[in-house]
SELO-113310 format. One record per residue (C-alpha): x, y negated, z negated. Coordinates in steps of 0.5 Angstrom, whole numbers. Layout:
// residues N
- X | Y | Z .
...
//
This chain:
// residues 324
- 223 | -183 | -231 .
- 218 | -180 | -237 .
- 216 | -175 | -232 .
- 223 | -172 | -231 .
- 223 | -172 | -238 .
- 217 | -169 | -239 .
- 217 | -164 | -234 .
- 224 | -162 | -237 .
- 221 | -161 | -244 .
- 215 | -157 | -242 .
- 219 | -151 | -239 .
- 219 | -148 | -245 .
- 213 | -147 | -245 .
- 215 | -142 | -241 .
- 223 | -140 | -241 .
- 224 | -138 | -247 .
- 230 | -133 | -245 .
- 238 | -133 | -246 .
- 238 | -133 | -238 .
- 232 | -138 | -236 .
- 236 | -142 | -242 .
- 242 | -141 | -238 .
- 240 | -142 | -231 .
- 236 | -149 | -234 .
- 243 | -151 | -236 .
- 247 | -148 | -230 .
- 241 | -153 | -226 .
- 243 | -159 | -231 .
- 250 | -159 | -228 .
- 249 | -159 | -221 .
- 244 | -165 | -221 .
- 249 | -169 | -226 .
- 257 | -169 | -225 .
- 256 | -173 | -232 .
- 253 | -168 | -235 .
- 257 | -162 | -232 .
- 262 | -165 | -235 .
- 260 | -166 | -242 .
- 258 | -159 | -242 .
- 265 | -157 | -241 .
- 268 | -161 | -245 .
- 264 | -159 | -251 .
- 267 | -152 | -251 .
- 274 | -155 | -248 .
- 276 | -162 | -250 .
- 283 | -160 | -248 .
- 280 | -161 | -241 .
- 280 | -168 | -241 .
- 282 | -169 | -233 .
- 276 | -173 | -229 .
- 277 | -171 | -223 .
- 279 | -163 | -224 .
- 272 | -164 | -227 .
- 269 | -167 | -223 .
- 270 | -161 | -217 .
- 269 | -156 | -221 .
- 264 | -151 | -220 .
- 260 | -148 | -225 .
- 258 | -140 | -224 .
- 252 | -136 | -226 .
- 253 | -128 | -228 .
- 258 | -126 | -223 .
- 260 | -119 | -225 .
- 267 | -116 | -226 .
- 267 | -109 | -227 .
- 262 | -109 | -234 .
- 261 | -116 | -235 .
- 257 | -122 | -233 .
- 259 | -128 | -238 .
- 254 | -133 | -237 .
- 258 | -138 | -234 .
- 265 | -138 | -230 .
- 269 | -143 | -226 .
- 276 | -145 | -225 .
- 280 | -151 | -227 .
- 288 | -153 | -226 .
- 289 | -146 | -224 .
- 285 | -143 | -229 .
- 279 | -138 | -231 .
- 274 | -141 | -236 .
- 268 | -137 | -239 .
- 262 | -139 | -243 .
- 257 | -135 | -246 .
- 250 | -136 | -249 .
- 246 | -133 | -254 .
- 240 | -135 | -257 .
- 238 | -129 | -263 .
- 241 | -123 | -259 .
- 248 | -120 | -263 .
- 250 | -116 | -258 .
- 257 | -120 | -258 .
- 263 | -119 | -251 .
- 269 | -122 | -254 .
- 275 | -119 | -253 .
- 271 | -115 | -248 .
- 271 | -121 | -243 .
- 278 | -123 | -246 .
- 281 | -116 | -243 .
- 277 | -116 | -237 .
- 278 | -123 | -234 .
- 286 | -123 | -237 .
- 284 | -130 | -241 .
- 286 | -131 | -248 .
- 280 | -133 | -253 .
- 281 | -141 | -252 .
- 279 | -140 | -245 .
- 272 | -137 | -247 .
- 266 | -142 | -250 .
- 262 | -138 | -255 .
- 254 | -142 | -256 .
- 249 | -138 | -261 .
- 242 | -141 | -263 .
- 245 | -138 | -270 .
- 251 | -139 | -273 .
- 257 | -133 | -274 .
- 264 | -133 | -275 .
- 269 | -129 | -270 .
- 276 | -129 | -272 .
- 281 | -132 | -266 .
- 275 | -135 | -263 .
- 271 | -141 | -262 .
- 264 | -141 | -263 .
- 259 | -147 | -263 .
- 251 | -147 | -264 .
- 246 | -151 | -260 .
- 245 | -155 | -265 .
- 252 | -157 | -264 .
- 251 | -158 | -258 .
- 244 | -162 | -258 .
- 248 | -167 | -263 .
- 254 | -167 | -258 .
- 250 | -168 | -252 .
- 246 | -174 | -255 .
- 251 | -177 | -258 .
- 254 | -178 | -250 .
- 248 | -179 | -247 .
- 249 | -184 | -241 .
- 243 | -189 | -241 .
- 243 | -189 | -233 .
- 241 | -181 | -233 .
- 237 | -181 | -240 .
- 231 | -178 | -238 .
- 233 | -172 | -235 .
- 238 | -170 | -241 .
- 232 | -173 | -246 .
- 229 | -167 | -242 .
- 234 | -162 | -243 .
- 234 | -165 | -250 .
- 227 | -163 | -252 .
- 228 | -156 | -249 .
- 234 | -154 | -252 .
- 231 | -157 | -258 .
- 224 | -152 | -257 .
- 227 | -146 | -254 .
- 233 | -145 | -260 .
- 229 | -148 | -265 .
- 233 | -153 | -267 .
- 232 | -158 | -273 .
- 235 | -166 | -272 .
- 233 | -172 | -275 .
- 237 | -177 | -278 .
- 232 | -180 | -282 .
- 234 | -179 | -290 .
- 229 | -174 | -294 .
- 225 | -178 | -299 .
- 222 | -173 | -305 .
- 217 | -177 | -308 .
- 213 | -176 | -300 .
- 212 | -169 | -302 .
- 208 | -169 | -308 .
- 202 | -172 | -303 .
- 203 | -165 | -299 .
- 202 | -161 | -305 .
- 196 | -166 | -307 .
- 192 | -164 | -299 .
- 194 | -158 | -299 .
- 190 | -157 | -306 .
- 184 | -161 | -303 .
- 182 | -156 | -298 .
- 179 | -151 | -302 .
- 174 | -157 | -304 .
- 174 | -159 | -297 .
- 172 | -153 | -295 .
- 167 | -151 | -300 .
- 160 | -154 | -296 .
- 153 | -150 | -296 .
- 147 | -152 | -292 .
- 141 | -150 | -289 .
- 145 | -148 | -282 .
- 152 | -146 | -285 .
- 156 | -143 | -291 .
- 163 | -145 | -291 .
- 169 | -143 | -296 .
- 176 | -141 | -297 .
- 178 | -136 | -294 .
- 180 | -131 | -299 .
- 184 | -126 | -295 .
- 190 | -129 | -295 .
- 193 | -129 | -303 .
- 195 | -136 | -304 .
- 202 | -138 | -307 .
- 209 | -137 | -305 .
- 208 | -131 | -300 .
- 201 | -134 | -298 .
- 200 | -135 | -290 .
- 198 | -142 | -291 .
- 200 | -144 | -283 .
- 200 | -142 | -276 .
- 207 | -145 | -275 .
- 213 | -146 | -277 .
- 213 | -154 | -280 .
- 205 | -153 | -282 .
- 202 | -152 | -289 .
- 194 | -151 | -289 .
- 189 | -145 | -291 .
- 183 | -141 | -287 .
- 177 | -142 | -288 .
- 171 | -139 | -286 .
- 164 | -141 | -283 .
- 158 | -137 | -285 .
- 152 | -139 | -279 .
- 146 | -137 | -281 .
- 142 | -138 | -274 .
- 149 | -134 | -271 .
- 149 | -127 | -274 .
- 152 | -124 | -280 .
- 159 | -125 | -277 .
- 163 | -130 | -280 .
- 168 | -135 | -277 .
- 175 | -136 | -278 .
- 179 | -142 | -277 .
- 185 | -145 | -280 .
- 186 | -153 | -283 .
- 192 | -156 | -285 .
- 198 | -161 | -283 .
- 204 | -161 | -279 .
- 210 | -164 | -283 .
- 215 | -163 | -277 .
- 213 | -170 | -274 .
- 216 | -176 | -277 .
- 208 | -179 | -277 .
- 205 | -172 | -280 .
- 198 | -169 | -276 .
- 193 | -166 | -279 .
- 189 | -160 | -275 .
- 184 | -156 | -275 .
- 184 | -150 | -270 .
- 180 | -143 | -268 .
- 184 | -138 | -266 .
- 182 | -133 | -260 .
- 182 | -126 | -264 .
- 177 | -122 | -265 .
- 174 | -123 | -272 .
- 177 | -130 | -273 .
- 175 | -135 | -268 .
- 174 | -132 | -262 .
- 166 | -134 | -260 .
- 169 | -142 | -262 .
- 175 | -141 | -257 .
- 171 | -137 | -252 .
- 165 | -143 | -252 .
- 171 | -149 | -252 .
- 175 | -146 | -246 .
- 169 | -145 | -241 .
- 165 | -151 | -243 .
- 169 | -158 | -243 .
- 164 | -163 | -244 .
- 166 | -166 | -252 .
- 172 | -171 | -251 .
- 173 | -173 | -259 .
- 168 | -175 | -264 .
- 168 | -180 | -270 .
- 174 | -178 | -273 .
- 177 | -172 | -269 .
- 181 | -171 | -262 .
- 179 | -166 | -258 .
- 178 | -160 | -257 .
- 185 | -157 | -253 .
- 187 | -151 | -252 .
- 194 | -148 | -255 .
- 197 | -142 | -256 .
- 192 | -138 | -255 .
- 187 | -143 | -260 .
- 183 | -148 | -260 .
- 184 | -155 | -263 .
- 182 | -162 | -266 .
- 187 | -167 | -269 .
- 185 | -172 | -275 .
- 183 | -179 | -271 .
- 183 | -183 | -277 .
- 190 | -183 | -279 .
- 192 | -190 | -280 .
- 185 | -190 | -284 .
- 186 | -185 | -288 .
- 194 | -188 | -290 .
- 190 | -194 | -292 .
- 186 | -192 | -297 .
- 189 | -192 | -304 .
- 183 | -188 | -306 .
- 184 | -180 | -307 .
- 178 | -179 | -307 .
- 176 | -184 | -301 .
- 181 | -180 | -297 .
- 178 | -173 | -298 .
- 172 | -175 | -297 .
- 174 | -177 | -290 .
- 178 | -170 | -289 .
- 171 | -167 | -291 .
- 168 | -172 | -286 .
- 173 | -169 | -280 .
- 172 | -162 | -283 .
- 164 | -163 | -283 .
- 164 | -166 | -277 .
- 168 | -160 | -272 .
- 163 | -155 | -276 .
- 157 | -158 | -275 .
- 158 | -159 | -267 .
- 161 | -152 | -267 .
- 154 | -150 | -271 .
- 150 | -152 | -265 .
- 153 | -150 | -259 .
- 155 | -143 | -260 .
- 148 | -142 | -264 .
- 145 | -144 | -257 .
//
C-alpha cells in the first residue's frame, strides 16, 4: 500500500497544473465513493443523503455555451459546479450562475490562495487538505495519504500541528553564520570561499528553495582551469528533522562540469559523512549523513568541524574526478 501512496505523491513531479490537479481529483472520486463523497460534502454539507451521494456522477469540463467549470454533476434533481484554481485569477462566478441557472450555493469555489467574493462560498486547498485528513478512512489511507502529499506539493500548502519553539531558531542563525568558515579552505588542489556574488542579509538569495537557508560558495581547481565552480550549501527547515545539503547546480557558470561528470558517472554511493550523490531538479545533491552525530555534540566547534568535514569530503572527491 506505500506504493499507492508513493505513486500518488510522486505525480507532482510532473502535474502541477489547474487541470492535471482536476483531473488526479476527478480520478480520486472514481476509485473512492468515500472519497467522492467527502470531496462533495466539503463545498456542500447540505447534501448529507448517502445514498444520492453515492449514484452521483462526477463530470470533467463539460461545456455550456462559454463555460466549462471544472467539475459538474447532479444530485436530487439539481445541478452542482465546483471550480479549481490554483494561482490563476481569472474568476467565472456569476457567469457560471447565469449560464447553468443555479444560485451561488450550488457553485463550489477552491484556490490555492485565499479571496473574498461577496454572495459566494470559497475555500482554499489547504481547507480542504485539513478536511480530508481529518475524515481519512483507515481502510483507504494510502491512496488519500497520496493524494494528500500531492495536493500538499502542487498548491503549495503549508500543514503541521507540531507548536513553534523560538528557542530552535537561534541554531539556525548560529549555521547559517558557520559557513563562511566552512567554506573558507586552501590547499595545494583547490581554493574554496564564499561566494561573493549574492549580498547577504535580508534580500540575500540564500537558498535554492522555499524552506531553506544556506550560501554559495565557490571552488577554485587549480589542476582544472581558471574557471571557478559554484555550489550552494545549506539546510532545509521544512521537515520535522531539518536536512543539511549541499548541491551543484546544471547552469553554466555555476555547477555545470560537476552536474555533467555525476549524471553520466554512477559509481560513488556515499561517503563517510554524506549520501549521495542524486540528481534533482536540475542539480545534483549530497545530504549530511551524520545527523544524529552531530545533535549529539555539545560542542559548537566539534559540530562545525563535522560540517567542514562533510564539506571538505564532497570537494575533495569533486577535485579528483573532474580534474581527470
Amino acid at each position: 500500500m506505500e506504493a499507492v501512496k508513493k505513486f500518488i505523491s510522486n505525480l507532482a513531479e510532473r502535474f502541477r497544473k489547474e487541470n492535471d490537479l482536476s483531473d488526479i481529483t476527478w480520478a480520486m472520486c472514481q476509485a473512492s465513493t468515500n472519497f467522492k463523497k467527502t470531496f462533495i460534502s466539503f463545498f456542500f454539507p447540505e447534501l448529507k443523503n448517502e445514498s444520492l451521494l453515492d449514484i452521483v456522477d462526477i463530470q470533467r469540463e463539460i461545456a455550456e455555451n462559454d463555460s466549462r467549470p471544472d467539475f459538474i454533476f447532479e444530485c436530487d434533481g439539481k445541478k452542482y459546479l465546483i471550480e479549481n484554481k490554483i494561482w490563476d485569477n481569472n474568476h467565472h462566478f456569476e457567469q457560471y450562475n447565469k449560464t447553468y441557472s443555479i444560485p451561488a450555493k450550488q457553485l463550489g469555489y477552491i484556490t490555492a490562495y485565499p479571496m473574498h467574493k461577496d454572495g459566494f462560498n470559497v475555500y482554499t486547498w489547504r481547507d480542504m487538505f485539513k478536511y480530508l485528513k481529518d475524515n481519512l478512512p483507515l481502510e483507504e489511507a494510502a491512496l488519500w495519504n497520496g493524494y494528500l502529499d500531492y495536493i500538499q506539493q502542487v498548491c503549495n500548502i503549508f500543514y503541521t500541528e507540531k507548536p513553534m519553539n523560538l528557542d530552535g531558531m537561534f541554531s539556525l542563525f548560529t549555521f547559517f553564520n558557520s559557513l563562511d568558515k566552512i567554506f573558507e579552505i586552501s590547499e595545494k588542489d583547490y581554493h574554496s570561499t564564499l561566494y561573493p556574488g549574492f549580498q547577504r542579509g535580508g534580500n540575500d538569495k540564500s537558498s535554492p528553495h522555499t524552506g531553506a537557508m544556506g550560501k554559495y560558495f565557490e571552488v577554485e581547481i587549480k589542476a582544472y582551469s581558471t574557471e571557478k565552480i559554484r555550489g550552494w550549501m545549506g539546510v532545509y527547515f521544512k521537515y520535522e528533522h531539518p536536512e543539511i545539503c549541499l548541491c551543484f547546480y546544471s547552469s553554466k557558470d555555476w555547477g555545470k562540469p560537476v552536474y555533467d561528470y555525476f549524471t553520466k558517472n554512477k559509481e560513488l554511493v556515499g561517503g563517510d559523512f554524506y549520501n549521495g550523490p542524486y540528481e534533482e531538479d536540475g542539480a545534483i545533491w549530497f545530504s549530511f549523513s551524520k545527523a544524529d552525530e552531530f545533535n549529539k555534540l555539545q560542542d559548537v566547534d566539534k559540530q562545525i568541524e563535522l560540517l567542514g568535514a562533510f564539506f571538505r569530503e564532497i570537494i575533495d572527491i569533486v577535485c579528483k574526478k573532474i580534474s581527470r
